[in-house]
Structures are given as C-alpha cells and as structure tokens.
N, C-alpha and C positions, 0 to 999 in steps of 0.2 A: 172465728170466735165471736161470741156474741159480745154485745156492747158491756154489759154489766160485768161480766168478768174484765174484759178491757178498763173498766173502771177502779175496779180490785185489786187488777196489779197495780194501776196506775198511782195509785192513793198510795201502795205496799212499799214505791220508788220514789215516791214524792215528786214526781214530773206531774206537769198542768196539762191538761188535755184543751182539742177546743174543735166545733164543727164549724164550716165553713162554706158559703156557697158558690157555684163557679163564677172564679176570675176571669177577667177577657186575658188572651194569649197575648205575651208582651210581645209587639212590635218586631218586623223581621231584623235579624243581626244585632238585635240587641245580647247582651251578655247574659248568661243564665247558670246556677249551679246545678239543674236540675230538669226533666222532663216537663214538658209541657200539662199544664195541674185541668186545662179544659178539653174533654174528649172531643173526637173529630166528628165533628157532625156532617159530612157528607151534602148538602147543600140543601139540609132537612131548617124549617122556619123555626120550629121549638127543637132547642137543642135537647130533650129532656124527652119527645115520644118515642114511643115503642117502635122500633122498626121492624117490621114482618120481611120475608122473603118465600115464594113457594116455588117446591123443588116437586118438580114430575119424576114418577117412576118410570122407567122402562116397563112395557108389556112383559110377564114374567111367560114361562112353556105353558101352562095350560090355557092364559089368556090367550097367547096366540093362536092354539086351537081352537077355542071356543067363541075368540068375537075376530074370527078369521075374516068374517064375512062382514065385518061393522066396523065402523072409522072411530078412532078416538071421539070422546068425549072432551077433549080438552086440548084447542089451539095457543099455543103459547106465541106469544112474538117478545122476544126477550130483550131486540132491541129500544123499545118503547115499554119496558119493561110492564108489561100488559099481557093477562091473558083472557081469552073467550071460553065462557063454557056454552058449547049449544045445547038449548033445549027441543029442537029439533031440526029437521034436516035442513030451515029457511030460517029459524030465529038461533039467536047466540046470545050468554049476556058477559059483558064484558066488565073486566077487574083491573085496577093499577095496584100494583106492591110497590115497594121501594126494590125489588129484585125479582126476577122472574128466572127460576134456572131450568134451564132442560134436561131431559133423560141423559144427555151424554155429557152435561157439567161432573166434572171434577172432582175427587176430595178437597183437593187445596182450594179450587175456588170457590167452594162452597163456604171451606173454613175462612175465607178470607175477606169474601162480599158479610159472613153473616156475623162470625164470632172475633175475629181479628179487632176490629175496635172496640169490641166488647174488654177484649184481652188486656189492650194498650190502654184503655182508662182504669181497669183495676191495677196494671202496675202504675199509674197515677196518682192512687188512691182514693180509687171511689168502689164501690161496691156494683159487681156488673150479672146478669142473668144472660144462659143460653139457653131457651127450650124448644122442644120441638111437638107439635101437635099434629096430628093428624089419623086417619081409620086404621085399622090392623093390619098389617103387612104393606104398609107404604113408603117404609126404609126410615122410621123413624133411629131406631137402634144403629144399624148404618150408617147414619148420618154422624150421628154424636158418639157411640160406644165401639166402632168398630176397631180393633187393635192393629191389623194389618199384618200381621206377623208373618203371615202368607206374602205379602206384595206390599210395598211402605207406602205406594201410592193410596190404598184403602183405607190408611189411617184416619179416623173420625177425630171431628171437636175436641174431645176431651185429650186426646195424645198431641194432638196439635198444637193446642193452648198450651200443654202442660211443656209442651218442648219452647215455646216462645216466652214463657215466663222465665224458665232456667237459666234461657238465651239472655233476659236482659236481669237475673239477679247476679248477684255477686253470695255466696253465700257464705265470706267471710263475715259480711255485715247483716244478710237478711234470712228469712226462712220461711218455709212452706210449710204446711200442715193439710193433711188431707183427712175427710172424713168421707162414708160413701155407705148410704141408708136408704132404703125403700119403701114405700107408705103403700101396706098389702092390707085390702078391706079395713082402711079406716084404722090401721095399725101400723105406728112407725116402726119398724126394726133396722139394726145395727145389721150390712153386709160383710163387713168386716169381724164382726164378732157375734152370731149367731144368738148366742144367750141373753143377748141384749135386744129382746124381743117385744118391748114396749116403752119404748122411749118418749118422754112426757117434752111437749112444746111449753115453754116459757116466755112469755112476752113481759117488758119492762112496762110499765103502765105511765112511764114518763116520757118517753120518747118512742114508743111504741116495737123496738129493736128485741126477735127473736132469735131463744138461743136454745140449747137440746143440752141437756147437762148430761144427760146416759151415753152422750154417741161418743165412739170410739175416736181419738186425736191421732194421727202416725205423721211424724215428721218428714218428709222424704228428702233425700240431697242428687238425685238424678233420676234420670229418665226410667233406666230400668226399675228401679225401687216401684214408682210409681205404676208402670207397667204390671210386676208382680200383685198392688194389692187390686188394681184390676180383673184380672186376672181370677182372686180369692175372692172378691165382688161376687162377681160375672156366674161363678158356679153354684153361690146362693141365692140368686136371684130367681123368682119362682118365674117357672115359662111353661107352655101347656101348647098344646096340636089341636088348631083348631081348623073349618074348612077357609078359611080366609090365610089363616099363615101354620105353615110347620112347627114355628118356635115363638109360638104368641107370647109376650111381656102379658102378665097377669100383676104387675103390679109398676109402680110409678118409682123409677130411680132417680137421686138424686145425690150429684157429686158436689161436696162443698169443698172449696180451696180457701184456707185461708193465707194471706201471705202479709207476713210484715216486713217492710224496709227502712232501714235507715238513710238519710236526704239530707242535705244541705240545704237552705232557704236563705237569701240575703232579706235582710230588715234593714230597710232605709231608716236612719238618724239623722236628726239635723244637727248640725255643731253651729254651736251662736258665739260670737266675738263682738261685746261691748251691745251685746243686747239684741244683735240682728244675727241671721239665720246667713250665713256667709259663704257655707259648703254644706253639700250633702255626700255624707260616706254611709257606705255598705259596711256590715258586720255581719256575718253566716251564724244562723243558729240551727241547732241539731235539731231535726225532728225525726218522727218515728212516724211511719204512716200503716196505718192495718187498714185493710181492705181482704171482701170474701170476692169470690166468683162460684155461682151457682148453677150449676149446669143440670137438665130437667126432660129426663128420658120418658115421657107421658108414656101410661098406656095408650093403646088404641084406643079409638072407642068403634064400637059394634054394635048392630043389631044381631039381636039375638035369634031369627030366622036365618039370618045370613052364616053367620058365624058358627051354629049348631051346638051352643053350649048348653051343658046339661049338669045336672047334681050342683055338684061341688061349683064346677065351672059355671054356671047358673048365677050363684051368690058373688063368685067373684065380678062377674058382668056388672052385677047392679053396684057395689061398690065403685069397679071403674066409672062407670056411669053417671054414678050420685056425686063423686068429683068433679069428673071432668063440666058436667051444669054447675056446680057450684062455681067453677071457674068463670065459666062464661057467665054467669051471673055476676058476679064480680065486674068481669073485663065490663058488661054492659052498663052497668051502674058507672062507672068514671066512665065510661065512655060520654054517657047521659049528664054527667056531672051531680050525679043524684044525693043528695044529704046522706042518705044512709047505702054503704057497699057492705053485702052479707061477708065478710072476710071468717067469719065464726062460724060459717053455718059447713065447714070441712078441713080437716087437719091439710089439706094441698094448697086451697089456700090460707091458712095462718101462716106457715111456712111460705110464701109468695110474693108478703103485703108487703114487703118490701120491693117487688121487684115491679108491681102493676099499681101506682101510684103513689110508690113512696122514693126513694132517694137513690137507686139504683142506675142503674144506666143496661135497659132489655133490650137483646135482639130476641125473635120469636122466628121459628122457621116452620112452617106449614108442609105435610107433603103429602101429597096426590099420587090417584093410577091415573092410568088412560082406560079402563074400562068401561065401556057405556053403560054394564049392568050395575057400577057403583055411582052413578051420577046422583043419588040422593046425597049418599055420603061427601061425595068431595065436594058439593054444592055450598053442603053446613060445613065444610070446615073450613073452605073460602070464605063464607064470611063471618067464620071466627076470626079469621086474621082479618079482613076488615075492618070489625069492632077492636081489634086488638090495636089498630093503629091510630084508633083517636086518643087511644090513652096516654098523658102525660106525666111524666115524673120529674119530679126537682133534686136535680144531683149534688148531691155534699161530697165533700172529702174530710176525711177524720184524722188529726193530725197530735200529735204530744213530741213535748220536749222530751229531750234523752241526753241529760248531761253525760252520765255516767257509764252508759252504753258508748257514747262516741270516747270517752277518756278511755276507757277499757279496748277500745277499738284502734284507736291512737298509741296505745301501749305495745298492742301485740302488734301491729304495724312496724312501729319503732323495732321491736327486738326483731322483727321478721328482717327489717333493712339492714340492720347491727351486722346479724349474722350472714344475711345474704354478701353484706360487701365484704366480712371476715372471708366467706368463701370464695369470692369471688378474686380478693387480693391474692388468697393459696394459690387458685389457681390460676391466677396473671404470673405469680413467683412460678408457680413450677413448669410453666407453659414456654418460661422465657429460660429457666434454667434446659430443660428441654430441646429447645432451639440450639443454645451454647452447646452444648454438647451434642448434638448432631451435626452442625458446624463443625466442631474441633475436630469430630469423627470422619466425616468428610474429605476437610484438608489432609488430614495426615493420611489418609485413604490416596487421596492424587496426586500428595508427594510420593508415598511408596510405588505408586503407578510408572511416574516421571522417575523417580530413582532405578527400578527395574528397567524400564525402557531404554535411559542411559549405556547401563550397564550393558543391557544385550548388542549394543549396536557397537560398542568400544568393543568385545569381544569379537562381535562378527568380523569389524576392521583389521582389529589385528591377524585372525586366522585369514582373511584375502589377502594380507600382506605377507604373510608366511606362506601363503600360498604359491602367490608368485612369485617369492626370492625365488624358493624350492626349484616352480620350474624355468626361472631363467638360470639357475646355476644346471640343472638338466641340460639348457640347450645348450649352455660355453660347455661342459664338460663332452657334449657330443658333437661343438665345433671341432673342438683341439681334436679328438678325434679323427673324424674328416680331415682335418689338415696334417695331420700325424701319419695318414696311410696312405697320401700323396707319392711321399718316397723324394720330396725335393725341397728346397727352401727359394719360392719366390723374392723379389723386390718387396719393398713393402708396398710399392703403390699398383703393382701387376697383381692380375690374375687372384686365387683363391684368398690372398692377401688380403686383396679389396673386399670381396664379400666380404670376409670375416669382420673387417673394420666396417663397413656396412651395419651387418648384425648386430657387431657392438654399439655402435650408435642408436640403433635400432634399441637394443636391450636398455640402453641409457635415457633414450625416451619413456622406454616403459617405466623406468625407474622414477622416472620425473613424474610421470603422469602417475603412479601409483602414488610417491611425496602426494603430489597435488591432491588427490582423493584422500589421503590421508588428513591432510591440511584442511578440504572443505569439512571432513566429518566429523574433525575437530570444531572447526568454527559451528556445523552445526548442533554439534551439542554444548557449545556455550549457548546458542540460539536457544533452545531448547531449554536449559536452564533458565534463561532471561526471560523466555515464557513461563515457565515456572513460579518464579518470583513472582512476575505482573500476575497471573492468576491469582497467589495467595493474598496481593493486593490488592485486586475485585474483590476478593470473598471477603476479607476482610471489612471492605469501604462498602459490601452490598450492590455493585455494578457492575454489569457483565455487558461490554461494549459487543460481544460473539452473540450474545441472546438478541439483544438488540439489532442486529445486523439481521439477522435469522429470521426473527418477527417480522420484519420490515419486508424479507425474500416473502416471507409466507403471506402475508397483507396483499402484495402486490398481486401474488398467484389468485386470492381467493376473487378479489377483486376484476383480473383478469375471468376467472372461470364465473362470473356473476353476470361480465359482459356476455360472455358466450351462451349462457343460458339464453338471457336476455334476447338476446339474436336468432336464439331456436326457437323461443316461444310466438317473435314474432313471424319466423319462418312459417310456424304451423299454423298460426292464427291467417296469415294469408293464405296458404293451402286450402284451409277451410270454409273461405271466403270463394276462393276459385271453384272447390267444389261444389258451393254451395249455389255461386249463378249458372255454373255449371245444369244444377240441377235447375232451375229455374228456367234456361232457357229450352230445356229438351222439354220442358212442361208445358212452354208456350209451344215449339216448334209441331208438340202429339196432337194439341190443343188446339191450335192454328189461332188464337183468342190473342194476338198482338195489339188487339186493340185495346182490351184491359187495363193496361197501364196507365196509371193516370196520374197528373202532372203534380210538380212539386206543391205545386197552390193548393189541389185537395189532400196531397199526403200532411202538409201543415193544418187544416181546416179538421184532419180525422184528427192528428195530434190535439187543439183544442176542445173538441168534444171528447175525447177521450177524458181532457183533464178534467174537464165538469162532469164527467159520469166519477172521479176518483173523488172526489169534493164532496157527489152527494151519499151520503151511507142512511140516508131514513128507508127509500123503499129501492135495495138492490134490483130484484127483479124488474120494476115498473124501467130503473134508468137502464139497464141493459138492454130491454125494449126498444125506448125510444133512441137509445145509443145506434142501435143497430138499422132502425127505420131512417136515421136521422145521415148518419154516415155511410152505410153498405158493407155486406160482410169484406167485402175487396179490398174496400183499404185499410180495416180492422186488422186483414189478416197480413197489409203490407208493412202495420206497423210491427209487426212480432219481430221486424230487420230492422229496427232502428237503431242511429248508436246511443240515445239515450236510452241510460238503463230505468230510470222511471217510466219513458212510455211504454217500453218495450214489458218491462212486470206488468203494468196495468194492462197490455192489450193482450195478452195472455192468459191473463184473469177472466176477461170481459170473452174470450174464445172459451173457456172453461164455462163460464154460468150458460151461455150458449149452446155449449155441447151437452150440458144437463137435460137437457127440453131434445126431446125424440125427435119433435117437426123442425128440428134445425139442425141435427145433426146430417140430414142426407145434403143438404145442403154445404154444407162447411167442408162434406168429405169432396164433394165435386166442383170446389172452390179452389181444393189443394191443401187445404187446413190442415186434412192428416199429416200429409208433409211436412208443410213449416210445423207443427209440434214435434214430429220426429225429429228435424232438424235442430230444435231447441236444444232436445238430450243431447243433441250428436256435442253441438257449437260451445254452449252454455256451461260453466261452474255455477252459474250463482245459484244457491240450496234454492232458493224462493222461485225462480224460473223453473226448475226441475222438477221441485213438489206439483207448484200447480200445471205444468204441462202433463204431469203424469195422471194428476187427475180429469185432463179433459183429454186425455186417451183412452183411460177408464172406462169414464161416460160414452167412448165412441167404441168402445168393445163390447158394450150391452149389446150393439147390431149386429146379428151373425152376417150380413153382405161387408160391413165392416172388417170386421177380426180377419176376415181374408185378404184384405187387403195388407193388415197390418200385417200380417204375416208374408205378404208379397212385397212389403218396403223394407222386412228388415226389422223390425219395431220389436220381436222379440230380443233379438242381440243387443238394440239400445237398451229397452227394459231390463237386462242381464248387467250390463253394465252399470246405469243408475246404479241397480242395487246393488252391487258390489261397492260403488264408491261413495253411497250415501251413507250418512249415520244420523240425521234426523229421523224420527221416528214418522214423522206426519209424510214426510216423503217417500218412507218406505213401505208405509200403509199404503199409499195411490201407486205403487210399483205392483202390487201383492196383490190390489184390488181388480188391474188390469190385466197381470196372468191370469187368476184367477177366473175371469172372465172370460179367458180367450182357452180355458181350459173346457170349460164346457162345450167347446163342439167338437165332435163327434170326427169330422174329415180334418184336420189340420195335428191332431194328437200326434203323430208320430214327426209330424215337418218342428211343430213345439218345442219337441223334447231335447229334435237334433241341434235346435239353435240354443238351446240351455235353458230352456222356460223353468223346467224341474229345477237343475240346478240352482237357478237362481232364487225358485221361492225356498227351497230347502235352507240355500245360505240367508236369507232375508231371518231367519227364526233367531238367528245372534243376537237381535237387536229386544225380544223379550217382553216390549210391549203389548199389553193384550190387543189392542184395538188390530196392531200390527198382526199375532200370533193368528185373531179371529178370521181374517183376511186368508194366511197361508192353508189355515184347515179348509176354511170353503173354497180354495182352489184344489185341493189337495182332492177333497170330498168329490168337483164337481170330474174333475180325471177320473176317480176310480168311478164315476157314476159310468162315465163314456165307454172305461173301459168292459165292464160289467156289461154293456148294450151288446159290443160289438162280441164279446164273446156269448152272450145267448143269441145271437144271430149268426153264428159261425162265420165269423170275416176277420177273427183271429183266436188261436188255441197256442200263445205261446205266455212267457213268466209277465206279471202286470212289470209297465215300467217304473211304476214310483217303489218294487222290489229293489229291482236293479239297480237306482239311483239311489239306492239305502234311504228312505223315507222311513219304512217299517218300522224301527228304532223309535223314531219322534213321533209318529203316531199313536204308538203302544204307551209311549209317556203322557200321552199328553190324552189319552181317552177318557182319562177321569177326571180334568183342570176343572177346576175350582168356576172359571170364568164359563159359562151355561152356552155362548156361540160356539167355542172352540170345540167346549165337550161333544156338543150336538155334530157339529159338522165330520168329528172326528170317528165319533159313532156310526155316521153313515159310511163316511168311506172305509171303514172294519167291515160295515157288512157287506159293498158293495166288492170289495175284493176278495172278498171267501168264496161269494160265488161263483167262482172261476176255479176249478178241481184243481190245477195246472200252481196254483197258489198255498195250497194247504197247508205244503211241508214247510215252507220259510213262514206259514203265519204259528205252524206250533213251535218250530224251532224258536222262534222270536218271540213267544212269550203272547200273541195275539189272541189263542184258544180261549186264554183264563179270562182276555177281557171283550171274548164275543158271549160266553157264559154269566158275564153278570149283567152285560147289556140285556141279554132273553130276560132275564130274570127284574132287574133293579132301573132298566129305563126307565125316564118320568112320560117317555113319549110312547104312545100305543103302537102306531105304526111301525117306528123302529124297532123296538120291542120282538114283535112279532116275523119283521124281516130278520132279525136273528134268530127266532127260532127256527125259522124254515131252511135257512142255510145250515144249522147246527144238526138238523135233522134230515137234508138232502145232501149233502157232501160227503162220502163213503170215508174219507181218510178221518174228517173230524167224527164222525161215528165210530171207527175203531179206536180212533186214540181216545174218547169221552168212554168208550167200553172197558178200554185198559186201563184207565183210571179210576173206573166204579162210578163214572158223576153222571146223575140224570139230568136232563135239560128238559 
C-alpha cells in the first residue's frame, strides 16, 4: 500500500505513526518480544547497498549445436565468488559479485543466496526489492515467476517468498495483500484485472513514497490462493516468439506484496523514587508494521538484429529499451553520487525510486548465457550489475500504534481460550466417563469368564466322579460274580478270598485318590476365585503385577536378541576384514611389489597431508596436485583402510578428484585403486563414502581398458547393490553415471545385463530426481546405441534387452519430460531401438509408434529428427501399421 493511504487510515484510527532508522541488533540472549528490526547484512560494510548476484544459463539444444565447436564465453569460479568474461582466447576480464551462481545452482539456492534476506527484513518491516536483469532468454522469468507445478523443486522467487512469509505470519493478527501489474510501452496495466489498462503513478511530494490508486488489492490467506492469481497474471501478460527466446516477456512484471503485522515492542521507562531513577521496567506497546516487497520480472533487453523483431514487435523493443537505459541511467547517477538521478525520465523507474536509492533493502540478480555469439550482451549487463552495487540505500522501518486492533485481538483470543477449555473440559469429562465404563465392561467381562470357567470344571469333576463310581461298582458286581461261579466257599484269608480283598483295597484306594482329586479341584477353585478377587483388585487400584512381570520376560529377550545382533554384526564386519586382506595379499602375491608397503611413519605423514589438503578449500585442484606429488598415489590409496572415518572420506575424495584427470586414471587402475573403490561399496554404509567412491568409479568408466576391468571385479553387482540400498539422490546420480558409462561398449552388453546393470538403472528411476532421471536415459540411450550397432552388423538378430527387462514403459513416458537431457537422450534410444525389425511389434504394442512420429516431425534437434524418419520409413512393420492408420510421416 502506498504511504499516503497508510496515512488515511491511520488519522481514520487515531493511532500515531512514526519512521525509524536502523537499530543495532540487541546483544546476544538478551530478551526480546519480537524479530530482529536490522536486516542481515552478510558481512557487506554498508548495510543499506544493493547486492547483485549473477546466475549462468545452461547452454540451451540449439546453442549446443551451433557453438559446438567454441568454449563458453564465461568462466565462473563461484568459490571466490568471481567470474571471467574472455575477450579472447589469451585475455579475460574479470568481475566480483556478492554471489556467483552456476548453470547447475538450484531453485532454492538461488532463492536463498538472493531473495531470502530480502524476505526476512520485510517481515521486519522494511520495505524490500527482488529484480532480475538480464538479455532475452537468459531465465530471467525462471528465476523469479516460475510456478513448479510440474516439479516443486522449479519453484521461482515469487512462490518462495510467498511460502516463507505465510511460514512466519500468523494470520489471526496479520495480512497479506497482493497486487501484480505490468508496464507494456510505457503503459502500466492491471494483470489481474485487464480493464484496468492505464493505471496512473502517484508520488507523495513530501516523502517522496509511490502508490497506484487503479491497481487491483486481493488479499490472499494461502499459498494456493496466491498460486491461482499467478496463474490469471501469467496468461495476460503479453509474450511474443522471437529468434533469441520462444516465449519472449514483451513487457516488465511486477509483483507487489503488501504485508501488515501486528508486534509487540517493549519501551524502557525509568521509575524515580524520591527523585532518582532507581529501576528500569519494560512495558510492551502494540505496533502495526506495513511493509511492501517488490518483486521485478524485467524484460530482456535485445538487439534488434539479433532478435528479428519487426512491426508491432519493433515498437515494443524500443519501449523495452528506452526503460531498461533509463534504469541504468538512474543506477549510474547514485552510483556517481550525482545531484540530479533522472527517476522521471520512465514510468519503470518512478515505480523503483524506492528501491535504488531510497529506503528499501534490494537484491538485484543478473543472468547470463555461455554463448560466445552474445558476448556483447552479457558484457553490458555485467556491468549493470556492477554499477548496480555501488548504489546505496538507507533503510527505515514504518511502524504505528494499534491500540484497538491489539484489544480486538485480545478479545477474540480470550473467547477462542473460553471456548477452547469449555471444549476441551467436555472432552476430559467424557473421555474419562469413557474409560469408567470400558472398565466396568471389562471386569464384568472376566468375571463372567472366571464364572463360566468355574462352572465347567465343577461339572467336569463331578461327571469323572460318576464316572468312576459307575465303573468300580462294574468291577465289584463282576467280582462277586467270579467268586459266585467258583462253586465253593474259601477261608477268608486263602485263595480267591484274598484277591477279592485285594481288589477291594485296590477299589478303596481308588476311591481315596478320586476324594483326593476331588478335594484338590476343590481347593483349586477356591484358588481360582482368590485370583479372581486380586484381579478385580488390580483393575480396580490400576496395577497389574502379571503385566509387569511379562514386560520385564520381554525386556530381557529384546535385550538378549540386541546382544545377538551385536555379535553378528561384528562377526561380519570381521569376515570382511579377512576378505578383504584376503584380497590384498593375492594383489601383492600376482604383483610380487611386497616392497610397496610402507611403514607406519609414512601412513601417519600421508594422514597429515591429507589433513592440510581438507583445510584448504581456495584452489581444490592446485591441493590435490601437490597432495599427490607431495605423498604418492600408494599411500593415498592406503588410506581408503583407515579406522578413522575422517581420513578415510577425505582420501576418498582426494582418489575421486584424481580419477577426474584422464592422465591419472591409468595410473590409479594399476595401483589397485579400482579395487580399494570397489571394496569401499562392498565394506562401507556410510552415504558419504558411497556417493563419492561411486563417483570416482564413474570417472574410471569413461576408459573403455577400464569398464573391463570393472566388469572382471565384480563392480557391476556392487553398483546393483549401492543402488538398491541408497536413497540419496547425489549417490544415486554417481551409481547411474557409472552404468551409464559402462553401457556404452559394445563387448561387455550381454556380461552387463547378466550381472543386473539394467536392472539396477531401471530401479535407480524411483528416486525421480532429474539430475538422477538424466543419468538413467543416457545410459539407457547409450545400450540401445550398442545395441542398434551390433544388429546392423549382423552379430545379433534377437528381441533388444532393455524390451525384455520392461524399460519400454519408462521410455515411452518419459520421451517427452519436460527436463531437455532426459527428453533428448530418450529420443535417441526410440530411434536407436526401432531400427532393429525384430523390435517393432513390442514398440507399437507399447505405445512407442505415436512417440517416433512426433519425434520425425516436432524434434528441436535436426539429426534426430531425421533418424526417425528413416527408421519410420525403412522398417516394413512401422510402415504398414502407419498405412493402417492413414498417418503420413
């Protein structure tokens, strides 16, 4: 909102207003209500200039073909945050920014080095600028407007910001408001509301603060809201095809945020007793802080040979043009410190003068090609940002009391608490009636348990007691018997006499011992009862001595099964130790090089150099060098066995930047190096040793005498493995880059496949990363290139194996991604698999016909282009199935 209205309401509330200049940051641990009121000045001498940052494009497909044969125009070194533009192939001139980013920086780091403090001083309350300048088609839009909707990681500036201000408002107390207007030939218009096609700039002539009274206000309360009027932006914003960019910005956007918040601020008071100042107390006063954030999607600028505009586009050029000078006229004038800055002499900048020498807080982001054919261009817009960073600005923050907004705010607070504890007391009341009655359900649940239980076994008892009466009165009635068909009447103490008294004794025991069982199954179900009871008196008292006892069995066991592990993992970890000198000495014994080893004194002496090569980070290359000349690759490669895990990452590291460099890879393989890296995967969990062994594997699969070996050690199966069990993306990129590599030759394809090479990149595609994705397709690409060879030389006629390993699927998905590596690569291996007759029917089955017909047709690239047409037109199956369908190619 512009000042003067902030003034209007403010007089309307009767609150005091008041501008302020930056405080120093109180003291660390001191007590605070409130965010720190001084923006972070990054270890800049005026906290208040302009900070530049310039961001390199990637080579886009047609640059690639056309300055195939020419080296960039533009060396970056980002560490010294420095770049060289050469002006020929012996001179360079060299630039400092406050940030130097490369082609393969980030979305987030881009938003974070540039617009991120931008962000965190307007929700401080100061007023903050993000724009970005630079020639047409240099990812200006990209940078700042992109939505991401496609992939979250693409999100530009604007979605960024807009997500970390939500992050730190509250929007019980604060609000957002968004406007979002374009300045087409010298004519402001309304993006959000069309008809609002010339919207007048107003400046205050007392404080010099511009406001737009015609632009459209829309409050947002989330991210998607915000998103949508993007979105309604985005489609009226005028864009034109020109030969520099497909979807040229013909006009200058500009997104304004306004955000109010409400803060607390303590005011020291002195309290006096008998006339001296005795104590100082703190008392919190309400303020309200507004603050804009401006964010500034420039056109390009262009030459108009270059660019090819004509008519219409013609006029809009000079427009872009007669701005973007009037800018840099401006910037030049503060820069110079000059009495008079032309701010009048362009509606881009009257809307600016706040942001390039007045009270704002700007980052500026510059962005460049690597084409040698635009080295005019990126020259001057290098040192616009240059001029850009003498300019200084003095930052305020704009603050008013808010009695009646914090009472009001206090109120609905209060009723929100009221009713939250009302709800909160229901539901403690019914949560605990709840309880009681699953409780009461319960017990009377375990008495009926223990009651049936009883029951049954008193029943059981007595049927075995009736049981056995039954057959001991059987066996007396079938004594008397027996002694009844005798035919005599013995003694009582002779003969069948005595059995029978026998028996009856016998029976009398039974009779006893059945009492007795009778008697115990009594006692135990008094027993049983007695448990009864004590149960309902845990459940009732809350303690269960049985739980307890049970936990304590189960503690011990986990405890137990915790040592066991413990004892297998060291089992294995020795194994792999055994196998591992194992393999070291059959290296010496092939080698017969016993002499090699060398003594504890230099394996300590490479540990020291090692650490001073991790110490210094100014020029990596130069210390891997002298690391290398200084120690020998022998004990470099003895540290990869170390038990510290620092030396052991850092000599790892230092084997990787080494295996980068061609003239030292042959070397390192006949050192052993291959090995101890393989051995790494085999031994090693830790992510960090993984990732980078895999990338100095990589580097040692660009040699095709290499990749044979790798493939004689085994190194596909580890590389299967990795990637199965990594989930780092950056480790699974150096996994992908290394099949990849090892896919392109021609004699090892079928030994590859057997070990899971395929397999494994196929599964590596889980993980969704482009960088990752870009990797699998140019392995995927460089196999069907191989295979495509061997079948026009007749030394194989059977189905491609990336069919068989179901590839097909992900191919056909992924031929038209978004991401320009993956598309390409994926492109090629489409056409490089058709031309194999033996393939046809699983690529029409599978949906591949429709997407070799748009390649012929809609490639950006000539040559692939046209390899699909010769396939589309030499393959008899795709010509009658392109017949039956009626499609010309």
């Amino acid at each position: 909102m512009s000042s003067n209205l902030h003034r209007s309401n403010a007089a309307q509330r009767g609150s005091a207003k008041f501008d302020r200049p930056i405080k120093p940051r109180p003291p660390q641990g001191s007590a605070t209500l409130r965010r720190s009121t001084t923006p972070s000045r990054n270890g800049d001498a005026v906290p208040g200039r302009v900070r530049v940052a310039v961001r390199l494009r990637p080579r886009n497909a047609e640059e690639m073909v056309a300055d195939a044969d020419f080296a960039d125009c533009v060396e970056l070194q980002p560490e010294l945050k420095r770049l060289k533009l050469r002006r020929n192939n012996w001179d360079s001139d060299t630039y400092e920014f406050d940030e130097v980013l490369t082609e393969f920086a980030s979305q987030k780091r881009v938003y974070e080095v540039v617009a991120k403090p931008v962000v965190e001083s307007v929700l401080d309350g100061y007023n903050g600028t993000v724009m970005a300048y630079g020639q047409t088609g240099t990812g200006k839009t990209f940078t700042l407007g992109q939505l991401g909707e496609g992939d979250t990681s693409n999100r530009g500036i604007m979605v960024r910001s807009m997500e970390d201000i939500f992050a730190n408002l509250s929007l019980n107390t604060d609000s957002v408001t968004v406007s979002y207007l374009q300045l087409y030939m010298e004519t402001l218009q309304d993006l959000l509301n069309p008809a609002n096609d010339n919207i007048p700039i107003v400046e205050d002539p007392r404080n010099g603060d511009v406001s737009l009274p015609g632009a459209t206000l829309v409050e947002v309360r989330d991210q998607q809201c915000f998103l949508e009027l993007l979105r309604i932006g985005e489609t009226h914003r005028i864009a034109a095809n020109t030969k520099l960019n497909t979807e040229s910005s013909r006009s200058h956007a500009i997104l304004m945020v306004y955000i109010r918040r409400s803060v607390m601020e303590s005011e020291d008071i002195v309290s006096s007793e008998n006339g001296d100042g005795s104590h100082l107390t703190k008392h919190p006063k309400p303020l309200v802080r507004k603050s804009k954030l401006v964010v500034v999607d420039l056109a390009g600028s262009e030459r108009i040979h270059k660019s090819g505009s004509e008519g219409h586009m013609l006029e809009e050029a000079k427009y872009i043009n007669l701005s973007l000078s009037s800018l840099g006229k401006c910037i030049n004038a503060l820069a110079e410190n000059s009495n008079h800055v032309p701010f009048r002499d362009s509606k881009l900048t009257r809307m600016l003068r706040d942001s390039f020498g007045g009270t704002a807080r700007t980052s500026l982001i510059v962005t460049i090609g690597p084409s040698p054919r635009h080295r005019g261009e990126t020259s001057s817009t290098i040192l616009f940002g240059q001029r850009a960073m003498k300019v200084e600005n003095m930052l305020k923050i704009k603050e008013e009391f808010d009695y009646k907004s914090l009472s009001r705010s206090l109120e609905v607070q209060l009723d929100k608490l009221i009713a939250e504890n009302e709800r909160q007391q229901k539901t403690f009341e019914d949560e605990v009636e709840k309880i009681n009655f699953e409780a009461q359900c319960h017990i009377a649940e375990v008495e009926r348990n223990f009651a049936d239980a009883l029951e049954k076994e008193r029943l059981k008892s007595q049927m075995e007691y009736m049981e056995l009466v039954k057959e001991l009165e059987q066996k007396l009635v079938l004594n008397q018997e027996r002694h009844d068909s005798n035919g005599f009447v013995a003694d009582p103490g002779q003969g069948p006499a005595a059995s029978s008294q026998d028996k009856v004794a016998e029976v009398k025991m039974l009779l006893e011992t059945e009492s007795n069982r009778r008697k115990a199954a009594e006692e135990e179900l008094e027993n049983l009862k007695r448990q009864l009871e004590r149960y309902t008196h845990l459940e009732a008292g809350g303690g269960d001595m049985e739980n307890i006892k049970l936990r304590k069995i189960l503690e011990d066991e986990a405890n137990q099964k915790k040592k066991l592990e413990e004892e297998i993992i060291i089992l294995r970890s020795q194994l792999l130790q055994l196998n591992f000198e194992a393999d070291q000495m059959r290296r010496c014994l092939d080698s017969g090089s016993f002499g090699n080893a060398f003594s504890a004194t230099d394996s300590s002496t490479a540990q020291v150099r090692l650490s001073q090569f991790k110490d210094t980070g100014n020029d990596q290359k130069s210390s891997v060098a002298t690391l290398f000349e200084q120690v020998g690759l022998q004990k470099i490669l003895s540290l990869l066995e170390s038990d510290d895990a620092n030396v052991r990452i850092h000599a790892v590291k230092v084997v990787a930047n080494l295996a980068a460099e061609e003239a030292n890879q042959k070397r390192i393989v006949e050192a052993g190096g291959l090995t101890s890296l393989l051995m790494l995967l085999r031994r090693y969990e830790d992510e960090t040793v993984r990732r980078v062994a895999a990338g100095a594997i990589a580097n040692l699969a660009m040699n095709e005498a290499n990749q044979e070996l790798i493939m004689a050690e085994g190194g596909v199966t580890l590389l299967s493995m990795t990637a199965s069990d990594a989930e780092d993306p950056q480790t699974l990129r150096m996994v992908a880059g290394a099949i990849a590599n090892l896919c392109g030759n021609d004699k090892i394809l079928t030994k590859l496949r057997s070990q899971g090479g395929i397999t494994a990149l196929l599964g590596i595609v889980r993980c969704g990363h482009p960088d990752v994705l870009s990797q699998v397709a140019r392995g995927i690409a460089n196999f069907a290139k191989c295979e495509s060879r061997a079948s026009s030389q007749g030394i194989t006629n059977t189905r491609s194996f990336l069919i068989e390993d179901g590839a097909l699927p992900w191919i056909v998905q992924n031929a038209n991604n978004e991401a320009a590596p993956i598309k390409r690569h994926i492109e090629l291996a489409l056409c490089h698999l058709a031309q194999h007759e033996v393939n046809a029917k699983d690529m029409i089955s599978g949906g591949a016909l429709w997407e070799l017909v748009r390649i012929s047709r809609d490639c950006s690239r000539e040559d692939i282009r046209s390899l699909a047409r010769r396939t589309l037109s030499s393959i008899s199956t795709f010509k009658s199935e392109l017949r039956r369908l009626r499609i010309e190619c």
